[in-house]
NULUM-414955 format. One line per 10 residues: number of its first residue (from 1); their letters; for each residue z, y, x of C-alpha. Coordinates in steps of 0.02 Angstrom, whole numbers. Example, Ala and Ser with C-alpha at 12.3 -4.5 7.8 and 13.67 -1.06 7.14 Angstrom:
<recs>
1	AS	390/-225/615  357/-53/684
</recs>
This chain:
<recs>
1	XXXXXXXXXX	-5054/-1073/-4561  -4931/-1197/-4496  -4834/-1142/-4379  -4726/-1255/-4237  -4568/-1217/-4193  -4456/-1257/-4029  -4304/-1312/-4027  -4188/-1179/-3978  -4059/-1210/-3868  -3887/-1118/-3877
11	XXXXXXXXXX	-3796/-1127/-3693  -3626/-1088/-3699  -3568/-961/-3529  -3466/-1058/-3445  -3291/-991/-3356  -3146/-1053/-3227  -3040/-1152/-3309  -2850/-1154/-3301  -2815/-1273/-3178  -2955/-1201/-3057
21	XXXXXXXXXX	-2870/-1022/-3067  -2714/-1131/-3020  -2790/-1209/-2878  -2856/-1014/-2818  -2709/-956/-2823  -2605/-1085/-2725  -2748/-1072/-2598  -2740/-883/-2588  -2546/-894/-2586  -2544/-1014/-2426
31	XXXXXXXXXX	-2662/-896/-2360  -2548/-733/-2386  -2394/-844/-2329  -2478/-891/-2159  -2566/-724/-2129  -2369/-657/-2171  -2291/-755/-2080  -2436/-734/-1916  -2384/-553/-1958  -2211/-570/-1934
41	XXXXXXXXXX	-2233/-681/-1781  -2349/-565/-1694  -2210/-412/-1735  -2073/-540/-1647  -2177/-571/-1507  -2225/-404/-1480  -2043/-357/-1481  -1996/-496/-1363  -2115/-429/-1262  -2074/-278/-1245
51	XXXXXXXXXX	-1864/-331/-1233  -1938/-446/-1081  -2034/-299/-1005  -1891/-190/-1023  -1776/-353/-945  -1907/-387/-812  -1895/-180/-767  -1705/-179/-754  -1715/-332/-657  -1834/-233/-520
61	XXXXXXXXXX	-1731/-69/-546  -1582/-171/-469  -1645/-279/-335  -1736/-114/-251  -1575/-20/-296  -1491/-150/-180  -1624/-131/-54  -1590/33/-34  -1414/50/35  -1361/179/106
71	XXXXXXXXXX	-1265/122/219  -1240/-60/306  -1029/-20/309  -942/-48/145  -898/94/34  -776/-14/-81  -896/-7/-224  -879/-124/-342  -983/-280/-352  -1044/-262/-516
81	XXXXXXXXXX	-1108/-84/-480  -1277/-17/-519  -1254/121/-420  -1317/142/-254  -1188/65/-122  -1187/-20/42  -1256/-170/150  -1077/-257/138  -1019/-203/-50  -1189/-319/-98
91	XXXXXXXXXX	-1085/-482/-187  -1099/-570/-329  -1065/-507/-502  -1047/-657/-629  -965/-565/-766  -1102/-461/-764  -1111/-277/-825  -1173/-220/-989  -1355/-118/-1016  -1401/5/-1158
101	XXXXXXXXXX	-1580/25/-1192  -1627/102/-1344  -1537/-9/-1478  -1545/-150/-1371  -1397/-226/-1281  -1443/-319/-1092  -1314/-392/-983  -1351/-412/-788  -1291/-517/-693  -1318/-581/-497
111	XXXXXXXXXX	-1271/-712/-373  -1276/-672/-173  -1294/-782/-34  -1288/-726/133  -1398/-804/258  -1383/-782/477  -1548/-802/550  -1551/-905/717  -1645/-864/868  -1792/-980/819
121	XXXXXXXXXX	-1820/-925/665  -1726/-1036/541  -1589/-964/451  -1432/-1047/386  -1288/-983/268  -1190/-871/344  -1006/-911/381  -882/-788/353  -771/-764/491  -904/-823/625
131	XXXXXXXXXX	-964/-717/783  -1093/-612/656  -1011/-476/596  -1120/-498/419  -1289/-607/344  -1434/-533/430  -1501/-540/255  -1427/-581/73  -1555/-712/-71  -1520/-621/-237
141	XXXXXXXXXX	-1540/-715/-390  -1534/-568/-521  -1521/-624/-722  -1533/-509/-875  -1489/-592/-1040  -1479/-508/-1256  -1502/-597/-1392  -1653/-563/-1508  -1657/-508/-1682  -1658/-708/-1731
151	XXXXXXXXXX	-1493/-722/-1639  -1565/-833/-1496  -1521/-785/-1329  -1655/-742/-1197  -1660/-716/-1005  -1750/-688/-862  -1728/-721/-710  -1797/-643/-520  -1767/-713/-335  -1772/-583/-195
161	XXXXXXXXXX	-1713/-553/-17  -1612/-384/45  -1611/-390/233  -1484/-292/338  -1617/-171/384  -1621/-32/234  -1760/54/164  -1688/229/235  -1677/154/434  -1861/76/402
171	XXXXXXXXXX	-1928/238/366  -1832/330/503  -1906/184/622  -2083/230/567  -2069/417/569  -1987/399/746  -1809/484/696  -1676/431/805  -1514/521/699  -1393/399/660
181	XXXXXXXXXX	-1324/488/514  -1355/415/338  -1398/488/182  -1257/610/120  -1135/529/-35  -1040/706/-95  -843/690/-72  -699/802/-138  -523/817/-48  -441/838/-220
191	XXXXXXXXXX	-464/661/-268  -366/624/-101  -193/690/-159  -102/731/18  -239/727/140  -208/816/277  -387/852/395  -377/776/554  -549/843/629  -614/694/773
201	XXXXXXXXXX	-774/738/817  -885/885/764  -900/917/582  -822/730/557  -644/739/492  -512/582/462  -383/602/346  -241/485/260  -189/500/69  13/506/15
211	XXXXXXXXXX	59/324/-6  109/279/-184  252/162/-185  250/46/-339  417/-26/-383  416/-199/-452  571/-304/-490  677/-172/-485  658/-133/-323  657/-295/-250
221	XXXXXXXXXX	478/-290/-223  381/-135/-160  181/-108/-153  125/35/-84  -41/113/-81  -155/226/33  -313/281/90  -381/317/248  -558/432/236  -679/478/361
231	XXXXXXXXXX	-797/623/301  -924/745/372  -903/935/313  -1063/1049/327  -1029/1231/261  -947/1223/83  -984/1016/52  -896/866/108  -996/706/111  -899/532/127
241	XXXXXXXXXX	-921/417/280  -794/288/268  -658/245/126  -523/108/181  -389/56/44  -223/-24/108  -82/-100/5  75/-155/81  208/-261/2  357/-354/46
251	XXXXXXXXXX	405/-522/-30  518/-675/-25  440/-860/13  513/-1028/58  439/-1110/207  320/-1272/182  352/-1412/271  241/-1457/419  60/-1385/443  -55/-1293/294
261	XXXXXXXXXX	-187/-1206/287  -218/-997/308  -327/-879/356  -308/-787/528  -269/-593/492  -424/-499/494  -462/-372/664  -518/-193/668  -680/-250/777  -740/-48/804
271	XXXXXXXXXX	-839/-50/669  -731/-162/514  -606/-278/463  -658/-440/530  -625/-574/398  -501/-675/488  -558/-876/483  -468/-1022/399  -340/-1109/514  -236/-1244/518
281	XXXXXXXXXX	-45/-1159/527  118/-1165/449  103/-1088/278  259/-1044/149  248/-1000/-37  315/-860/-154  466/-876/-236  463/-862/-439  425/-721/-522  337/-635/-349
291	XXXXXXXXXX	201/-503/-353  -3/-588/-351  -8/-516/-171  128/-626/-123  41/-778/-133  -62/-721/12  65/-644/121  176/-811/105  45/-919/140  -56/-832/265
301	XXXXXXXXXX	72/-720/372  95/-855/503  1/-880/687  -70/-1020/720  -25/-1116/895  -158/-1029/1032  -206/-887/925  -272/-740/1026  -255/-621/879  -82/-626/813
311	XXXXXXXXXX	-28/-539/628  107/-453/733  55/-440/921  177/-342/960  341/-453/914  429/-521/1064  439/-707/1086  566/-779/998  718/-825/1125  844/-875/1013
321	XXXXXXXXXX	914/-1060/967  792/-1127/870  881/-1302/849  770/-1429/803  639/-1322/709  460/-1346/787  377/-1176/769  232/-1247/779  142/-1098/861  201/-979/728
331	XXXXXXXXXX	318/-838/725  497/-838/670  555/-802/494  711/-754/461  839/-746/285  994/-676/278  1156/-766/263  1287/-643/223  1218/-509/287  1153/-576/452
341	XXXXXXXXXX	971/-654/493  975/-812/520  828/-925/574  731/-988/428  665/-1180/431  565/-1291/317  641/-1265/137  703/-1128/163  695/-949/94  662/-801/202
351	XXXXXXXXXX	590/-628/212  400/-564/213  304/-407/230  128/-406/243  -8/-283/261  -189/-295/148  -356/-211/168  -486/-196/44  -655/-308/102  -792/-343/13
361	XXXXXXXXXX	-697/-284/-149  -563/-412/-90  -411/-389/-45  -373/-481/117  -208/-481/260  -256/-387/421  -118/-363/566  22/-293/548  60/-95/543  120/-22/734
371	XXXXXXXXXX	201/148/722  185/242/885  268/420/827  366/493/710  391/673/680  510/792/542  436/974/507  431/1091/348  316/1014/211  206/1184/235
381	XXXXXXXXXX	180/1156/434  25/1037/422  -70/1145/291  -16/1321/371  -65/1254/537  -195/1123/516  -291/1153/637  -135/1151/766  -84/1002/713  -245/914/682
391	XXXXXXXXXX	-251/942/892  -88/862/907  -115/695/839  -294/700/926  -195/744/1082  -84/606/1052  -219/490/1028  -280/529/1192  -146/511/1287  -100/350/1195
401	XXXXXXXXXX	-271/270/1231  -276/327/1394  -113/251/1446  -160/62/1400  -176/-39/1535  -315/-171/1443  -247/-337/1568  -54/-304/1516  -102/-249/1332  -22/-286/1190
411	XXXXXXXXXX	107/-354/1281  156/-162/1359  113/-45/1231  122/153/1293  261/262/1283  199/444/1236  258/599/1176  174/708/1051  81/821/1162  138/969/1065
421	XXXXXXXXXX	310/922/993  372/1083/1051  261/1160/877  349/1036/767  545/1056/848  521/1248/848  468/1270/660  641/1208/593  718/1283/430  848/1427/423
431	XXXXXXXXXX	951/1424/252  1025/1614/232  1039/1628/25  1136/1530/-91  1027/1415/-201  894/1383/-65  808/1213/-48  660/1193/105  571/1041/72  547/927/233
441	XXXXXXXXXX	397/817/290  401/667/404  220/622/465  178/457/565  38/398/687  -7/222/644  -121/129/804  -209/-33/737  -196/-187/892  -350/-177/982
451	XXXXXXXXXX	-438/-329/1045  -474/-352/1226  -656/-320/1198  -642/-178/1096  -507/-97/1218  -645/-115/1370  -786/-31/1233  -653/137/1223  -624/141/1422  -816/111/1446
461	XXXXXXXXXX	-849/281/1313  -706/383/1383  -788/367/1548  -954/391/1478  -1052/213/1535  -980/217/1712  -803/133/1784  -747/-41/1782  -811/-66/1613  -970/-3/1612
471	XXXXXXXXXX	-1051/-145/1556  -961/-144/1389  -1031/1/1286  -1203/96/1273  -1191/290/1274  -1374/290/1161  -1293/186/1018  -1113/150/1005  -1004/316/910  -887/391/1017
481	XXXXXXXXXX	-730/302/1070  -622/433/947  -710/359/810  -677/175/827  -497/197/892  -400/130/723  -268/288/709  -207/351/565  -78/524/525  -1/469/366
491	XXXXXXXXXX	156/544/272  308/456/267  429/568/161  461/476/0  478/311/134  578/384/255  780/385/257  857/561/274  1015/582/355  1115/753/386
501	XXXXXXXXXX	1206/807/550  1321/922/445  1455/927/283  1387/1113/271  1205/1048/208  1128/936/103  966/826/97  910/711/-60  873/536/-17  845/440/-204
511	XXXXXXXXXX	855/284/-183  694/183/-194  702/130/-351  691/293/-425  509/342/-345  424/344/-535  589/456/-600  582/654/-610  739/652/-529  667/552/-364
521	XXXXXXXXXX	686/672/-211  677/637/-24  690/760/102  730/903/53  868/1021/116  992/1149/42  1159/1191/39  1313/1093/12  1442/1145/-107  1585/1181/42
531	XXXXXXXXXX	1450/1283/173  1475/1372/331  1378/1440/461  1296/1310/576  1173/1262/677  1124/1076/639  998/969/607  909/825/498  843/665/526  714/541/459
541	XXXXXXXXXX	696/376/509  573/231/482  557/49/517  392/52/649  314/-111/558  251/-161/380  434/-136/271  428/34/341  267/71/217  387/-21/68
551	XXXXXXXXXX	590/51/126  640/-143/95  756/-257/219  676/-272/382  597/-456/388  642/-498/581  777/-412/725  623/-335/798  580/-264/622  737/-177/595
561	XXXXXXXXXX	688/-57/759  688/113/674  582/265/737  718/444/716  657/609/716  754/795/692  720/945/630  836/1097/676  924/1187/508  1017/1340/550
571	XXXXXXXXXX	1150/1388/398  1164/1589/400  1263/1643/258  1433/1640/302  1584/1523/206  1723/1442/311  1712/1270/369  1838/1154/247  1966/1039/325  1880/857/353
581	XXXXXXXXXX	1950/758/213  1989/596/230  1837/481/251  1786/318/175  1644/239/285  1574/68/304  1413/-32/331  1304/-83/184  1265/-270/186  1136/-386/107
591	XXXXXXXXXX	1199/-543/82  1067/-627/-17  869/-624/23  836/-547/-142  962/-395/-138  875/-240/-52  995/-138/1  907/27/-2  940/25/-193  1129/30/-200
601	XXXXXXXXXX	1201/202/-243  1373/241/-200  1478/412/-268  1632/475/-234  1758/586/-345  1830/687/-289  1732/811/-243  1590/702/-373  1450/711/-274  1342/534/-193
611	XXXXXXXXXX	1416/484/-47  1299/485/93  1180/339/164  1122/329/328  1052/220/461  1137/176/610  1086/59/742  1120/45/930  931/43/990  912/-147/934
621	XXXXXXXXXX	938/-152/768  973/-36/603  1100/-44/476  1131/54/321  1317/118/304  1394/254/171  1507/424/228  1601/470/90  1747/607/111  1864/622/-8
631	XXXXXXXXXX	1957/771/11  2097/877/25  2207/771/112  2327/665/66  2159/595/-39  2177/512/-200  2011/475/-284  1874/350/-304  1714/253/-208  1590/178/-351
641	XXXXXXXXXX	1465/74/-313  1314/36/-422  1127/-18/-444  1157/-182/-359  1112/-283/-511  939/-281/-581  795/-373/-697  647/-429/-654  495/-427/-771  323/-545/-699
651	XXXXXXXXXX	221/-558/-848  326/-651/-997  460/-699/-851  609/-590/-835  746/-642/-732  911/-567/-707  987/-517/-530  1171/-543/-556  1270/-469/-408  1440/-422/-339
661	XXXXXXXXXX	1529/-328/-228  1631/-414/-92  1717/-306/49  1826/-339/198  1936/-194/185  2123/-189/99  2148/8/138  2108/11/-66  2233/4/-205  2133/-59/-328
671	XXXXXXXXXX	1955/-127/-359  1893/-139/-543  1719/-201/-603  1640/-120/-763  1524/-221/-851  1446/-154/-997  1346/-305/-1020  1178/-252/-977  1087/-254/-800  1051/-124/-719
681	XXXXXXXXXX	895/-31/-741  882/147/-660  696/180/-755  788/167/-927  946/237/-896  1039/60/-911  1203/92/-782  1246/-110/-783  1392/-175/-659  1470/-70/-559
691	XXXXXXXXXX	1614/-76/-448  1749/64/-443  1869/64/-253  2032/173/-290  2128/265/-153  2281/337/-152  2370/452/4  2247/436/133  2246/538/283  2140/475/386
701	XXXXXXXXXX	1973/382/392  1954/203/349  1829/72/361  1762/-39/220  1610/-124/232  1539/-212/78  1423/-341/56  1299/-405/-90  1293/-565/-135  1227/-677/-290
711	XXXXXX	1364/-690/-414  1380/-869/-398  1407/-843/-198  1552/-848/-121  1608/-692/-28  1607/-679/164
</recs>
């Protein structure tokens, strides 16, 4: 049996070849790579979203921060502050100020406009120095910028309004509270070195810090700082109200020719410092090598013709010869010319002191200082018997205000006596032991000038809404009239020049230049070396205007009128009064612009002991002079003078002061000149020039006065 076969058919099982296993795996690999790379862009958006929400959320933390202020007054926080603050501290911050969160590093930043909003509803930008006190409301443009982990920089960016009305007095509108006292900022006296309580209203206390005097130039500038405080005390806390920072500083300028450009000095208005407006005035520059602040006292510290509100309303009219200098409205300015004032005039150098307040973070000029009392009592007197004397300066105050006449104001200003100056005469120092030192104080009452319209607002208060200027306050909203009266107690003792009545005592009086030294010392009173039983006194005495704040040459005549206060000292130990000796005394004379003469030491030998410097002055003007009594008689010794040259250091620019000694007098022997070739510098011990008078046989007093000049300058 046949049987057919079929083919039979072998298939092979076919596979992927090479190149398709290629191909998968470049397709796969694009795959991974994009759903990588998705991966990693998702993580970096995620993260830049969550940096932007944390951006966006310091942003808002800030802007409602600013909204709610605590106060509308500023508190002299800084601008750049994230901290709570005031209505008027609100200003730009372009620097910016750094942000931690988490790892992350933000930096915020903000611009501020002010806008005033007119009666019809439109608003404009507000004009500092206008009518308005402040903006009715500030446009904040707030930016937070980093840089993300791919180094590019991000930002964002919000635009908001804060309006004068703060989130505090909106809620005190709605709940119907009518107390005007704002939220409580805690405040501690010991940060206030010096501060002694002045209470002015119930609970409310003002209070001035010790002012700092900062030597620069060796003395031939001063700055000097100090704080005046307003705080509210309930049980064991204090709570801050009002901080106001001053600086005053003297400098030299040189007059510009014709008219410039300034700002009017900016007025105590009751409630701030008004920024004074730009004006067209005289203006003057600094001289090399000046302090920053300079370059604001030189160029504003003029009046411009019709100005109402003067930087010194209180300087008489100038009556002198003024040649053919146009004044052009402004005050005079005076240098000195061997050791006189003489009229200063376009080109020329003269002498400036100027006072500065803190606004808006700013420093800015306000009017000058006006010092209406002076007292001397023991250092301990104000703390032993605060609240005593607290009631005198209030009492003072009173009677001060009270005696303005507002139509003949500031053109008469009050004559009053400290209502209780019998306290501060009575508690005088008794020396009875050998060894014993009583420190001293000398305390001052500062009065701001008062406008017109702030003068009628105090009358109108004292006389609670009624009188002739009735119309000028309201009882329901204005504070009372103690509180907007500018007065301030502030201590004068390391500014003030002591003088003794007596050989049998002794009182220190460093010179200025020494105020950073361990050895500086003003005021206080022991024994001399030759005592005796007495019953004497010492004095203090202070220029009443702006270079009595820096103890540098009065700028003007009218300047160098000096306020002089006693104390009694009564020296019960015994010791027999010496023979006088046979004294040296003269006047102390600048006779350049740039020699202060409150630096210049003198010392005698023998006995080798300083000589004395004091103040003299016939009621119109001051002068230093030196008592130095060489002794017994016939006297041979010595008179040395010394710190009259000095350096001065402004950033890479020093300059030396090279000075002698020139003197009218021939009752000398001999006068010799050390130089051990450096310049003086009393902070590093350097002794420089110094001028050595010998005497032989006196026996009796004689005069020499000397006089600094340049050392180029011929003598007088």
């Amino acid at each position: 049996m046949n049987r057919s076969h079929s083919p039979i058919r072998h298939l092979s099982a076919r596979g992927f070849t090479l190149l398709e296993i290629m191909i998968a795996i470049l397709i796969m690999s694009i795959g991974l790579a994009a759903m990588a790379n998705l991966q990693g862009k998702l993580t970096r958006y995620s993260t830049m979203a969550k940096q932007r929400t944390i951006a966006m959320n310091l942003v808002e933390q800030q802007i409602e921060t600013m909204r709610s202020f605590y106060t509308i007054q500023a508190t002299e926080a800084d601008a750049c502050s994230r901290d709570q603050s005031g209505y008027d501290d609100l200003a730009s911050c372009v620097i910016g100020t750094p942000v931690s969160v988490g790892n992350m590093q933000f930096n915020l930043s903000w611009t501020i406009v002010g806008y005033s909003q007119n009666v019809d509803g439109t608003t404009e930008v507000y004009t500092p120095g206008s009518e308005r006190h402040r903006p009715d409301l500030k446009l904040v443009t707030i930016n937070v910028g980093w840089v993300e982990g791919q180094g590019e920089a991000q930002s964002v960016e919000l635009v908001d309004i804060v309006d004068a009305t703060s989130v505090f007095n909106t809620g005190r509108v709605s709940a119907r509270v009518v107390s005007n006292t704002p939220p409580r900022v805690t405040f501690d006296t010991n940060d206030f070195p010096g501060l002694v309580e002045v209470a002015i209203v119930a609970d409310k206390i003002r209070g001035s810090t010790t002012p700092k005097p900062t030597i620069q130039n060796q003395g031939e500038n001063v700055i000097t700082r100090f704080d005046v405080v307003t705080f509210n005390r309930a049980g064991d806390y204090e709570y801050l109200q009002r901080r106001e920072e001053f600086k005053v500083v003297n400098c030299v300028c040189t007059m510009d020719n014709g008219l410039g450009t300034g700002r009017a000095p900016s007025i105590w208005d009751g409630t701030n410092y008004a920024l004074g407006e730009e004006v067209s005035k005289r203006s003057g520059s600094p001289l090399a090598a000046q302090p920053a602040e300079c370059e604001m006292c030189c160029n504003d510290h003029h009046d411009a013709a019709g100005a109402v509100n003067k930087y010194d309303n209180f300087r008489p009219a100038f009556s002198g010869d003024a040649g053919g200098f146009d004044f052009l409205g402004d005050h005079a300015h005076y240098r000195i010319v061997n050791g006189v004032k003489v009229l200063a005039g376009e080109g020329d150098e003269y002498l400036e002191a100027c006072r500065l307040i803190r606004k808006d973070g700013l420093f800015k000029l306000t009017t000058d200082m006006a010092q209406e009392s002076l007292d001397v009592a023991r250092e301990s007197y104000p703390t032993i018997y605060n609240t005593e004397y607290g009631n005198s300066v209030i009492n003072f105050v009173t009677d001060f205000s009270n005696a303005i006449s507002v139509p003949d104001y500031p053109g008469t200003r009050p004559v009053v006596n400290y209502s209780v100056a019998w306290w501060l005469n009575w508690w005088g120092v008794s020396l009875t032991g050998s060894g014993q030192t009583e420190p001293a104080m000398s305390r001052a009452i500062y009065i701001d000038y008062m406008s017109a319209d702030l003068l009628k607002k105090i009358k109108c208060l004292q006389a609670d809404g009624l009188g002739f200027y009735s119309d000028f306050c309201n009882l329901q909203k204005d504070l009372s009239w103690i509180e907007i009266l500018p007065f301030y107690d502030v201590d004068l003792t390391s500014l003030a020049n002591w003088n003794r009545a007596s050989t049998s005592i002794s009182v220190t009086n460093s010179p200025i230049s020494d105020i950073d030294r361990n050895s500086f010392s003003r005021g206080v009173i022991g024994l001399a070396p030759d005592y005796f039983d007495i019953d004497t006194n010492v004095s203090a005495s202070v220029e009443l205007s702006n270079t009595g704040l820096t103890d540098t040459n009065p700028i003007d005549p009218d300047d160098e009128l000096e306020s002089i206060q006693d104390m009694p000292v009564s020296v019960v130990i015994g010791g027999t009064q010496p023979a006088q000796g046979a004294q040296v005394t003269g006047s102390i004379f600048a006779g350049s612009n740039k020699v202060n003469v409150e630096t210049v030491r003198m010392q005698q030998d023998p006995p080798d002991i300083d000589c004395e410097i004091v103040t003299t002055g016939n009621g119109d003007s001051s002068q230093k002079a030196f008592v130095c009594d060489l002794y017994p008689t016939p006297a041979n010794g010595t008179v040395t003078v010394s710190d009259y040259n000095a350096i001065k250091v402004t950033g890479p620019v020093t300059t030396v002061l090279n000075r002698k000694v020139c003197t009218n007098s021939t009752a000398f022997v001999s006068m010799q000149v050390f130089d051990d070739n450096t310049v003086a510098n009393p902070d590093s011990n350097f002794p420089g020039e110094t001028t050595m008078f010998t005497f032989t046989n006196l026996n009796d007093a004689v005069t020499m006065d000397i006089t600094i000049v340049d050392q180029a300058d011929s003598c007088p």
